[in-house]
DOMARBA-754845 format. One line per 3 residues: number of its first residue (from 1); for each residue x, y, z of N, C-alpha, C. Coordinates in nm, 4 decimals. Example, Ala and Ser with C-alpha at 12.3 -4.5 7.8 and 13.67 -1.06 7.14 Angstrom:
<recs>
1 = 1.3190 -0.5690 0.7800 1.2300 -0.4500 0.7800 1.3200 -0.3300 0.7800  1.2850 -0.2250 0.7080 1.3670 -0.1060 0.7140 1.2900 0.0030 0.7870
</recs>
This chain:
<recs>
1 = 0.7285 -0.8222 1.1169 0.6940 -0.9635 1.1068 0.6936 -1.0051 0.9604  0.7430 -1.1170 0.9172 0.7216 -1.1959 0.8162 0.5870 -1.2624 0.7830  0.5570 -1.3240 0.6765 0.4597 -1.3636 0.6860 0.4471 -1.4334 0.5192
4 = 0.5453 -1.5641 0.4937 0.5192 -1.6160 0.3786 0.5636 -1.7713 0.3767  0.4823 -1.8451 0.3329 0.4895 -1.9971 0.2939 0.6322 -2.0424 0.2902  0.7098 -1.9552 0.2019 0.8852 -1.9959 0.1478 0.9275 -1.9592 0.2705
7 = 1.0387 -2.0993 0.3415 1.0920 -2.0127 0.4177 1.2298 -1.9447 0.3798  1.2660 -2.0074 0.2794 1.3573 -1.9474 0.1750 1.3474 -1.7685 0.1513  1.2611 -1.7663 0.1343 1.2249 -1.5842 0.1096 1.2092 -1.5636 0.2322
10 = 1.1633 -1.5683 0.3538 1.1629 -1.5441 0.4931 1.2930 -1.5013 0.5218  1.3947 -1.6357 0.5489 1.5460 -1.6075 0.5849 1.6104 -1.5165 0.4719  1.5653 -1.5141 0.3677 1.6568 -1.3762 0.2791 1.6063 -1.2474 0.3116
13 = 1.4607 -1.2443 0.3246 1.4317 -1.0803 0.4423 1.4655 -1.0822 0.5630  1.4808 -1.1664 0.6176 1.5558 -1.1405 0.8024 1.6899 -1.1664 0.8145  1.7614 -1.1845 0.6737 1.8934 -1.1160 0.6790 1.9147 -1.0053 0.6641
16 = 1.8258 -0.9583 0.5703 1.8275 -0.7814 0.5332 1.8493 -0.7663 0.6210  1.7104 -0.6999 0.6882 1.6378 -0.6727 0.7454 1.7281 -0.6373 0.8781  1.7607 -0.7533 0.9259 1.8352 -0.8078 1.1082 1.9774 -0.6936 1.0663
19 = 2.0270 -0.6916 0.9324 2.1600 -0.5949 0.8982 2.1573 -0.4701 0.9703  1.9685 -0.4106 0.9459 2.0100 -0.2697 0.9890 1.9951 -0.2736 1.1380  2.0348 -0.1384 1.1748 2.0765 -0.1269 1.2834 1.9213 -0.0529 1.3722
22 = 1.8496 0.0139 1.3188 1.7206 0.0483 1.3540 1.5767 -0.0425 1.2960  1.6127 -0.1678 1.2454 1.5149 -0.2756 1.2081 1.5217 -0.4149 1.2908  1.4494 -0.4972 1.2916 1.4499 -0.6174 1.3550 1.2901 -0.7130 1.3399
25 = 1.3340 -0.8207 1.2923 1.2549 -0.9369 1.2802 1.2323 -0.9682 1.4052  1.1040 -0.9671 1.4175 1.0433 -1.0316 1.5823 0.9728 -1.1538 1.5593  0.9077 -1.1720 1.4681 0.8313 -1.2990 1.4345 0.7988 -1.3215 1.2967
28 = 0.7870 -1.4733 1.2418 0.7412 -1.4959 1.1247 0.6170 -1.5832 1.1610  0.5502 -1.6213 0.9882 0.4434 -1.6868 1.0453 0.4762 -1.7871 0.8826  0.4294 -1.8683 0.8615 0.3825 -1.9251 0.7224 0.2609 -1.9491 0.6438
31 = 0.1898 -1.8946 0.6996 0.0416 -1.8701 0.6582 -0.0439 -1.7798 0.7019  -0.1475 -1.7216 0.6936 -0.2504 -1.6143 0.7548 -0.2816 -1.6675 0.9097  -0.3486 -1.8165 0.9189 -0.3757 -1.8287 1.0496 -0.2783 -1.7757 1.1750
34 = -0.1535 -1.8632 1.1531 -0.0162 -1.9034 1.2379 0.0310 -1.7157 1.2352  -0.0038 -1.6501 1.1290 0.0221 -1.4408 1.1423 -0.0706 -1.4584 1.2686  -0.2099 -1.4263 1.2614 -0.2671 -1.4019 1.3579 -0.2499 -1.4164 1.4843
37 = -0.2683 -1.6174 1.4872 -0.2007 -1.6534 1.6364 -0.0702 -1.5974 1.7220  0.0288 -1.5681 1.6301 0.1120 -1.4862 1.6814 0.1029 -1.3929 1.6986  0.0629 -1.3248 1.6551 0.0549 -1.1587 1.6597 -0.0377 -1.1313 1.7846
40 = -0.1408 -1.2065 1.7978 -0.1895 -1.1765 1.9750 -0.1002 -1.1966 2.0242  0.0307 -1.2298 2.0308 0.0914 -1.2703 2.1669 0.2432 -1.1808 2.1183  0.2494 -1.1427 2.0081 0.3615 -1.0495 1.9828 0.3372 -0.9012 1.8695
43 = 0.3929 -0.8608 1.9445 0.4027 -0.6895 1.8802 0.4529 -0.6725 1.7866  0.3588 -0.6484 1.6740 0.5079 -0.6025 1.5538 0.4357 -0.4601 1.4978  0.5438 -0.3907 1.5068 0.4980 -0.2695 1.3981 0.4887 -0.2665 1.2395
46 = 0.5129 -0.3145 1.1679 0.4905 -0.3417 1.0280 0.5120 -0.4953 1.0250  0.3823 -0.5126 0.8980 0.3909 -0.6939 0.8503 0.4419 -0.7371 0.7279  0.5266 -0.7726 0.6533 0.5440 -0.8286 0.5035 0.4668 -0.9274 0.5006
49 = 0.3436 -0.8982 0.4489 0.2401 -1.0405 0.4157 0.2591 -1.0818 0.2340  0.2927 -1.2162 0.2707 0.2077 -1.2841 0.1137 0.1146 -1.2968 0.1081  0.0317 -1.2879 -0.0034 -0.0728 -1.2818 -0.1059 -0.1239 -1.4336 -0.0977
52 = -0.0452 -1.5185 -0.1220 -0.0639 -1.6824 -0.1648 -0.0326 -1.7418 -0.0907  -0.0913 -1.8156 0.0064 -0.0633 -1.8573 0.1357 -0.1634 -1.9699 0.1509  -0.0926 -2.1130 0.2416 -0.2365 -2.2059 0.2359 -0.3060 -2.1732 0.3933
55 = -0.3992 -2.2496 0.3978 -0.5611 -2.1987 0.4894 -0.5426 -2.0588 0.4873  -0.5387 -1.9764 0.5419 -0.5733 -1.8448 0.5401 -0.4206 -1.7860 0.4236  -0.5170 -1.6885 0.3371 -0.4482 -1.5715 0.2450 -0.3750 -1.4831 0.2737
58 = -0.2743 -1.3949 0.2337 -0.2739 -1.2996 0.2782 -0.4043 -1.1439 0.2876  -0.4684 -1.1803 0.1886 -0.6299 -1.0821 0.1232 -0.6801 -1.0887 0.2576  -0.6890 -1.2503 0.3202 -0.8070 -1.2715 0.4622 -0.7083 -1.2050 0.5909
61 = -0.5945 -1.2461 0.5653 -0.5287 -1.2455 0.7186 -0.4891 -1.0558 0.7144  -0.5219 -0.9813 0.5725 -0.4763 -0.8222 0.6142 -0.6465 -0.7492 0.6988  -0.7655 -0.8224 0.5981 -0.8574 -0.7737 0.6332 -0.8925 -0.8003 0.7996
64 = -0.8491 -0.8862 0.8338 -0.8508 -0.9746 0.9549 -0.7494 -0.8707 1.0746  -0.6660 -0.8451 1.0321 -0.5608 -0.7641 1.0732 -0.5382 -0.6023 1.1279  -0.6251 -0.5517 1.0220 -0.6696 -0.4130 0.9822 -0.7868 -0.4031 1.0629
67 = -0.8134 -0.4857 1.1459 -0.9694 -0.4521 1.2235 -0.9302 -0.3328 1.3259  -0.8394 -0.3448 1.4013 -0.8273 -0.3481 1.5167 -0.7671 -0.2025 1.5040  -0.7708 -0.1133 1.5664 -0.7403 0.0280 1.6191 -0.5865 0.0204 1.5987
70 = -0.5671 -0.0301 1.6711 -0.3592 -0.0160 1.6609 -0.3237 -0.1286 1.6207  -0.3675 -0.1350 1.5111 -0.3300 -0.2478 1.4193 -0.2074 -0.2161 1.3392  -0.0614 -0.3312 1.3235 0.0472 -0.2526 1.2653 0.0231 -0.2476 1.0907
73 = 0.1090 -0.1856 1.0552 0.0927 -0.1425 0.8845 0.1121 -0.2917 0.8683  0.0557 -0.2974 0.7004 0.0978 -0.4109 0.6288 0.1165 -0.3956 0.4869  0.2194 -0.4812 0.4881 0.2937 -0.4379 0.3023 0.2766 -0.5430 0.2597
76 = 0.2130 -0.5566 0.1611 0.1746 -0.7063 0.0648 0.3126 -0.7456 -0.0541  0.3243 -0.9018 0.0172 0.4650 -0.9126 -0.1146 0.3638 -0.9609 -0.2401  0.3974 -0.9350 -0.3291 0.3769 -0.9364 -0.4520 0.4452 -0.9986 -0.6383
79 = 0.4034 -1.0815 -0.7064 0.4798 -1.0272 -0.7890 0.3541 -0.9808 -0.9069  0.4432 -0.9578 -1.0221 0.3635 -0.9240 -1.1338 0.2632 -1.0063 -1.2081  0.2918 -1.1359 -1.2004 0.1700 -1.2155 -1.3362 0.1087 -1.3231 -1.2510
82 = 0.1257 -1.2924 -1.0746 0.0201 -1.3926 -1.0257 -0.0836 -1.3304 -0.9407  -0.0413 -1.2292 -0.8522 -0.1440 -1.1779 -0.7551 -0.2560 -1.0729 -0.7932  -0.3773 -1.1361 -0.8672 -0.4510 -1.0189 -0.9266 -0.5317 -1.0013 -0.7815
85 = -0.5439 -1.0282 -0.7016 -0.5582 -0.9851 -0.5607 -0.5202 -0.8818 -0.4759  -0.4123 -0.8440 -0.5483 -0.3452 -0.7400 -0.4589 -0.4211 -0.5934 -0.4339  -0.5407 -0.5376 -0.5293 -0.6117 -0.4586 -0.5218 -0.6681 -0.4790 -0.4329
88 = -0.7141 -0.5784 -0.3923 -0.8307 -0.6148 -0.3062 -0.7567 -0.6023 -0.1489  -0.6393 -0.6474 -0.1150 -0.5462 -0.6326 -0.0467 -0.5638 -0.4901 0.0185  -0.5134 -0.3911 -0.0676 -0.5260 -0.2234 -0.0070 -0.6265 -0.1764 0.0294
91 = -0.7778 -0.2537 -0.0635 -0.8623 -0.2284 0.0175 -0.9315 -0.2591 0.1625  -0.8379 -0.4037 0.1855 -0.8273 -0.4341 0.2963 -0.7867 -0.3784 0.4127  -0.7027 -0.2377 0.4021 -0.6113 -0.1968 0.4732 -0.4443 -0.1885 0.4390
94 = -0.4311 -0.2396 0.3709 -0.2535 -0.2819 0.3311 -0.2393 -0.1125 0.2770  -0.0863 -0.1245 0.3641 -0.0533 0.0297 0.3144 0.0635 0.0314 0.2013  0.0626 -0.0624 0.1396 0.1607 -0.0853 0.0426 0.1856 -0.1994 -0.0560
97 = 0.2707 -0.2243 -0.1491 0.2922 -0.3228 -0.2254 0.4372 -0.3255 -0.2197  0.4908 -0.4492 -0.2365 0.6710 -0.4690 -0.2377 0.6182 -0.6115 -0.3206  0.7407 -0.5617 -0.4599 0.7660 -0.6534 -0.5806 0.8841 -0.7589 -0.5056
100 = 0.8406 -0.8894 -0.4711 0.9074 -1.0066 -0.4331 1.0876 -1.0054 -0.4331  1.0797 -0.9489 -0.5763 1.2242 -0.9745 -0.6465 1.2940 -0.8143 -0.6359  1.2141 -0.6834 -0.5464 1.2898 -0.5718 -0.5189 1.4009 -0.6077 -0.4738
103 = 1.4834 -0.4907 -0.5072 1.6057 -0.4508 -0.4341 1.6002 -0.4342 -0.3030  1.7035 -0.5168 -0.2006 1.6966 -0.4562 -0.1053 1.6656 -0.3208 -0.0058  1.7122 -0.2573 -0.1068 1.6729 -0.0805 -0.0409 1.5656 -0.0512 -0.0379
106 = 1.5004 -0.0916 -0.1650 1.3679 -0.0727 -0.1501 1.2720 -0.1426 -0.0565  1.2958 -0.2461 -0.0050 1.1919 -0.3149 0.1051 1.2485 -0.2267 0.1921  1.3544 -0.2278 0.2377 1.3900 -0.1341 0.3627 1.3430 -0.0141 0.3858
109 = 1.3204 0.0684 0.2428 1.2724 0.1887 0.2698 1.1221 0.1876 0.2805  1.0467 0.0584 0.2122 0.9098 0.0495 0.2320 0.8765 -0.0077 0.3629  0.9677 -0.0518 0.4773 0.9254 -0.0610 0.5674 0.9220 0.0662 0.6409
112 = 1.0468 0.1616 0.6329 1.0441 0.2742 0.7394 0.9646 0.3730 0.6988  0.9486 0.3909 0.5199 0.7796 0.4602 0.5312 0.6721 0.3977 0.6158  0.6194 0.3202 0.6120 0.4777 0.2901 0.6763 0.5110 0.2827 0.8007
115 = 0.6494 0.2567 0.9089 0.6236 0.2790 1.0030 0.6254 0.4362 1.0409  0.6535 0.4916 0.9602 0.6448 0.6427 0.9998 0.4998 0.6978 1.0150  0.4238 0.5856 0.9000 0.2552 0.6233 0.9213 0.2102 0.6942 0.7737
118 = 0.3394 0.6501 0.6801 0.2845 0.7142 0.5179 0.2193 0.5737 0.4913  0.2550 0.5764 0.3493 0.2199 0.4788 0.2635 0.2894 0.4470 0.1859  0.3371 0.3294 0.1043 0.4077 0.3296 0.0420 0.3696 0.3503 -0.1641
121 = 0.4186 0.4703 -0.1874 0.3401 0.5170 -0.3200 0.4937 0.5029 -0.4161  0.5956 0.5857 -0.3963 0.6869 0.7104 -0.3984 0.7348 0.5662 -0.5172  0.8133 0.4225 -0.4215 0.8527 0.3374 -0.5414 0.8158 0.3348 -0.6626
124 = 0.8926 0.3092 -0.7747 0.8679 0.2857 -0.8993 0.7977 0.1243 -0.9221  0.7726 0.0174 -0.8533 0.7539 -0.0314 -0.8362 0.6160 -0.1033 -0.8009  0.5820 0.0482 -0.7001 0.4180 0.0257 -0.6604 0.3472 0.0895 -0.7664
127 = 0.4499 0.2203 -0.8655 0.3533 0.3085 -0.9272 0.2801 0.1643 -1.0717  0.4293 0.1150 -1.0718 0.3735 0.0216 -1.2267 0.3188 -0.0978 -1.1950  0.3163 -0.1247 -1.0341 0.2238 -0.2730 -1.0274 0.0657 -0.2120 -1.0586
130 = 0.0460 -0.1017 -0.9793 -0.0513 -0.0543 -0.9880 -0.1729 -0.0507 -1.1429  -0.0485 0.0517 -1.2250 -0.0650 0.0339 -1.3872 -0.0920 -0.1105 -1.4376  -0.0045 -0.2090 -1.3717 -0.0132 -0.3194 -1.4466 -0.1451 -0.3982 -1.3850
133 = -0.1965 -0.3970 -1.2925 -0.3295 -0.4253 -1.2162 -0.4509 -0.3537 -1.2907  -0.4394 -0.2284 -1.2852 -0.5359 -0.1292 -1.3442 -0.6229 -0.2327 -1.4584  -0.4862 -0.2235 -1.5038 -0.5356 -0.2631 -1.7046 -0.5926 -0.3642 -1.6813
136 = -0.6110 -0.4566 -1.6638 -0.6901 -0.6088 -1.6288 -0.8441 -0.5552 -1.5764  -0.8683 -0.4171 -1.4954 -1.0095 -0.3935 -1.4559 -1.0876 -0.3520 -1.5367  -1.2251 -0.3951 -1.5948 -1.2945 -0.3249 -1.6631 -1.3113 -0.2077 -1.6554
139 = -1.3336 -0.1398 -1.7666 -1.4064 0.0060 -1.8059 -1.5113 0.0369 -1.6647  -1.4717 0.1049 -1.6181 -1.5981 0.1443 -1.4756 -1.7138 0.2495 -1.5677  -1.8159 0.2547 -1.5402 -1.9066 0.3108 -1.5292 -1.9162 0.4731 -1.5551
142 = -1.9618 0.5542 -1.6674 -1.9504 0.7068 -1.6108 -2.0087 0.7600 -1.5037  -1.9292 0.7613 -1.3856 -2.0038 0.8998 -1.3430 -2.0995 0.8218 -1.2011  -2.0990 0.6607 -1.2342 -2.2262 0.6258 -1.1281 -2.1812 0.5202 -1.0508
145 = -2.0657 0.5063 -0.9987 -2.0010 0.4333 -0.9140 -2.0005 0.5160 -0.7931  -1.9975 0.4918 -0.6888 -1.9943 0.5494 -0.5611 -1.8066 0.6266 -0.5751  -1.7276 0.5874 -0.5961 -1.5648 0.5884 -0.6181 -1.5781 0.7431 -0.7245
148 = -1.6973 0.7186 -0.8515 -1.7238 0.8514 -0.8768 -1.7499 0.9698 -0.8248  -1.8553 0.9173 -0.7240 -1.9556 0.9954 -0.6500 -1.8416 1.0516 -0.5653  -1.7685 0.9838 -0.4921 -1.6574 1.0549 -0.3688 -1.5444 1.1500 -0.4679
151 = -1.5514 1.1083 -0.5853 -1.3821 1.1660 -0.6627 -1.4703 1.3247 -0.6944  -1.6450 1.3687 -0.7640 -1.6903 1.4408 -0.7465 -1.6870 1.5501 -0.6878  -1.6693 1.5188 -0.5338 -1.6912 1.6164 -0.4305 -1.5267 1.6740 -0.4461
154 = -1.4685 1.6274 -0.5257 -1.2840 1.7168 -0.4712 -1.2397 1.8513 -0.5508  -1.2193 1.9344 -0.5267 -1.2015 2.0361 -0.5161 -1.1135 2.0129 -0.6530  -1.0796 2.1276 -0.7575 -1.0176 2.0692 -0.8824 -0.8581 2.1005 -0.8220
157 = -0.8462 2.1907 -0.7487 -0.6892 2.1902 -0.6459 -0.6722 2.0401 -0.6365  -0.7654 1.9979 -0.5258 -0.7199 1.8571 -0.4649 -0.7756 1.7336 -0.5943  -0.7739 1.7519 -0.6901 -0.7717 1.6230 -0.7875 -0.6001 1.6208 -0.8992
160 = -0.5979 1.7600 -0.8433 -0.4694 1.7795 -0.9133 -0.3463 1.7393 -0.8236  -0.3842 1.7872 -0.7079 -0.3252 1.7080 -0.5805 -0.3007 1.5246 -0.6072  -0.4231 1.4684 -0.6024 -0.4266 1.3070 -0.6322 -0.3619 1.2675 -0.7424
163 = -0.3602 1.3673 -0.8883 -0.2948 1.2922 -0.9506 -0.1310 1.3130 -0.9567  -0.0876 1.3904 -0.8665 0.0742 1.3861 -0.8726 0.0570 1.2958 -0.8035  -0.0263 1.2562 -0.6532 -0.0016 1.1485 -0.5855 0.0111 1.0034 -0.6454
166 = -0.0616 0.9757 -0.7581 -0.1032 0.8828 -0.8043 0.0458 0.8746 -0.8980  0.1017 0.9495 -0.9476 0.2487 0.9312 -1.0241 0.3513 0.9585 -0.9582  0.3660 0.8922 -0.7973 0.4616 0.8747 -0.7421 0.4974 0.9911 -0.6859
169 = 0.4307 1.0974 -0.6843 0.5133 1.2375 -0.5995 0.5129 1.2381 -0.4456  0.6016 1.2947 -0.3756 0.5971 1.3062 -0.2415 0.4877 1.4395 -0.2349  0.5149 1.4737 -0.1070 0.4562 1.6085 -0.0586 0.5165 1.7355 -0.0732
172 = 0.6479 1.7031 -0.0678 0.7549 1.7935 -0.0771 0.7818 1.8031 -0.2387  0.7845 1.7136 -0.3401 0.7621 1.7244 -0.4733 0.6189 1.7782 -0.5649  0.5329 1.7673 -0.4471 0.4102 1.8236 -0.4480 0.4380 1.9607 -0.4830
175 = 0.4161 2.0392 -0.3472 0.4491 2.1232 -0.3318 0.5486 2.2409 -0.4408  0.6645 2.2031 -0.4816 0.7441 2.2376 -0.5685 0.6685 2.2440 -0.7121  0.6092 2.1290 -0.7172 0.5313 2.1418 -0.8364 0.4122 2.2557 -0.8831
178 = 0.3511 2.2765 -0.7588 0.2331 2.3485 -0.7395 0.2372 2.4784 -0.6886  0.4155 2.4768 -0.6442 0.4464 2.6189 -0.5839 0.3817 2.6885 -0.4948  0.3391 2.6039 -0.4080 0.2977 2.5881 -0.2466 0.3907 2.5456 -0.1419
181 = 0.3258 2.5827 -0.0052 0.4078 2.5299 0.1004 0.4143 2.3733 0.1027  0.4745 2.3228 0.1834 0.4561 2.1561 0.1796 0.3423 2.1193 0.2777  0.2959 2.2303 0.4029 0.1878 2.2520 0.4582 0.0993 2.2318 0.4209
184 = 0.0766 2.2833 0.2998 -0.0697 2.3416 0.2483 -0.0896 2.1620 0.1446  -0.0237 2.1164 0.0906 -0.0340 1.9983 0.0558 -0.0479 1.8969 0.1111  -0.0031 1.9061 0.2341 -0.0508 1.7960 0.3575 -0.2105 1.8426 0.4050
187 = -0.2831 1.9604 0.3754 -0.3597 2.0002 0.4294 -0.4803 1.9449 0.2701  -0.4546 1.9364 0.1704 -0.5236 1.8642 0.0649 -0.5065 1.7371 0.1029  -0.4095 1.6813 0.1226 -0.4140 1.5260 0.1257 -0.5365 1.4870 0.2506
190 = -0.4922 1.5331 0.3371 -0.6143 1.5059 0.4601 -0.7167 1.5431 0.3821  -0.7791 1.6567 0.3143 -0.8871 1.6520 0.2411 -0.9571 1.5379 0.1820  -0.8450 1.5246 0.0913 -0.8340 1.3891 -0.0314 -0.8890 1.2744 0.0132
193 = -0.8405 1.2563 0.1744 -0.8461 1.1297 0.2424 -0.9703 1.1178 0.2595  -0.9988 1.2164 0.3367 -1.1346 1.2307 0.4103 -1.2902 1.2476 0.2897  -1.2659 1.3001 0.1929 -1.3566 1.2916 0.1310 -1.3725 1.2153 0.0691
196 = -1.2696 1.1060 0.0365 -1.2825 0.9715 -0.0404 -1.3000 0.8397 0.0594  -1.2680 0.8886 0.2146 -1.3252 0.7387 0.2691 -1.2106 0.6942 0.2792  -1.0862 0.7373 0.2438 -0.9422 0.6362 0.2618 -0.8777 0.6351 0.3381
199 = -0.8033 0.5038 0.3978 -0.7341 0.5193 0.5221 -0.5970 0.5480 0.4867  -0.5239 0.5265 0.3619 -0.4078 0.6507 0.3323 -0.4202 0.6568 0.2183  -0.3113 0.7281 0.1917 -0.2799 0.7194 0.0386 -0.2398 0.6203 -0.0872
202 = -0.2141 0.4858 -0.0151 -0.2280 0.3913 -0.1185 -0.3816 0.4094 -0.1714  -0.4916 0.3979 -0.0339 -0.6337 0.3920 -0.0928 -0.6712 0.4637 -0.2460  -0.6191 0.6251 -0.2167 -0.6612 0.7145 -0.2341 -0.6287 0.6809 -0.3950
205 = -0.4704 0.6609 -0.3949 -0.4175 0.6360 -0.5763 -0.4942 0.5216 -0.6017  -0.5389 0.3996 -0.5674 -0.5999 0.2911 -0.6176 -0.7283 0.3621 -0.6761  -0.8037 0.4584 -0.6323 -0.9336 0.5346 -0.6700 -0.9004 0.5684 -0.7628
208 = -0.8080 0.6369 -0.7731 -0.7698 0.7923 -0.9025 -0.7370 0.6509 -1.0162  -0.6768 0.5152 -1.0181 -0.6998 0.4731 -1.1137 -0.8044 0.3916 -1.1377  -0.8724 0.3366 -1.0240 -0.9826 0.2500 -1.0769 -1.0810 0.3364 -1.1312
211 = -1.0840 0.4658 -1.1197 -1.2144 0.5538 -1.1819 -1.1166 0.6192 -1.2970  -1.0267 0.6033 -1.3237 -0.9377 0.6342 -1.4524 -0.9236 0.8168 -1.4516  -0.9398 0.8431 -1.3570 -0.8864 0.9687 -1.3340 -0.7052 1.0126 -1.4110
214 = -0.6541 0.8674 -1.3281 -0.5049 0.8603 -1.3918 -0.5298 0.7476 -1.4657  -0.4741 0.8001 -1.5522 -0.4539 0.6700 -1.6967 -0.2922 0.5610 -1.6513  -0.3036 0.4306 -1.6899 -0.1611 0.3995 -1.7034 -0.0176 0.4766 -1.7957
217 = 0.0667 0.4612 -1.7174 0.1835 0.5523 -1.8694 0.2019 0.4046 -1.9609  0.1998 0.4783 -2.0932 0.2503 0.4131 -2.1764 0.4279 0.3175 -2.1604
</recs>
């Protein structure tokens, strides 16, 4: 499903999009409310929500969205120097970020990650919106933030784990790195998850930088 004000940017993703042969546009909406109303009455497995939307947001209509048990993924469109919201977004549930003005391939591939049930990290795209979000948050606290308190309990394996996650590594690049099975790295990440409270791994990297675990790259 679509889900943005322009319908200009709408019809340029459901041309992609309608191209491939294992994708398909089922519904759009132009605002948060008109997402919702539809979406009771139609199925979609992943959402491209905007951020900036009139009566309902995209921030309200993911949290709104994300309630529900089999609720489908949602990828927040984005760009760089307007949506300082978009943090707030993942914590909503959103399993991803897509830069407005990406390359085609890349929305495509950020849709068939999250319907597979990842997250979308791996882009170069999500790693530097991220960075570029970071920097705008104040200095957190040593040590006495709850986000501390959960990063605490991780095993120094699994923080080393988070921060390849947090610089774009897969599992399988994991792994190679750490000279482990790709098993045994899926078996930290569930750790990771679970001891931080996150519902994937977008959550998980938004932690490792809001507690500055990972620094931005220069």
């Amino acid at each position: 499903m679509l889900v943005d004000d322009q319908q200009l940017v709408r019809a340029g993703f459901r041309m992609v999009i309608d191209s491939q042969p294992d994708l398909r546009v089922v519904a759009e909406a132009g605002d948060g409310v008109e997402a919702l109303r539809v979406l009771a009455r139609e199925r979609a497995d992943v959402v491209l929500m905007d951020v900036r939307m009139p009566r309902m947001d995209g921030l309200a209509a993911t949290a709104r969205l994300t309630e529900a048990p089999d609720a489908p993924r949602v990828v927040v469109l984005t760009t760089f120097d307007l949506d300082e919201y978009v943090l707030e977004a993942i914590r909503s549930g959103a399993s991803g970020f897509l830069l407005k003005d990406a390359p085609p391939e890349e929305m495509l591939s950020a849709i068939r990650t999250v319907h597979r049930g990842d997250a979308v990290i791996a882009p170069s795209s999500t790693r530097r919106l991220l960075e570029h979000l970071v920097t705008a948050l104040p200095e957190p606290p040593d040590g006495a933030s709850p986000a501390h308190e959960a990063l605490a309990t991780l095993t120094d394996r699994e923080r080393e784990v988070l921060v390849l996650m947090a610089r774009g590594r897969s599992n399988t690049e994991i792994a190679s790195d750490l000279f482990v099975a790709e098993a045994t790295v899926k078996t930290h990440v569930g750790r990771i998850l679970a001891k931080l409270g996150a519902r994937d791994r977008v959550q998980a990297v938004v932690l490792a930088y809001e507690t500055r675990l990972v620094r931005p790259t220069a």
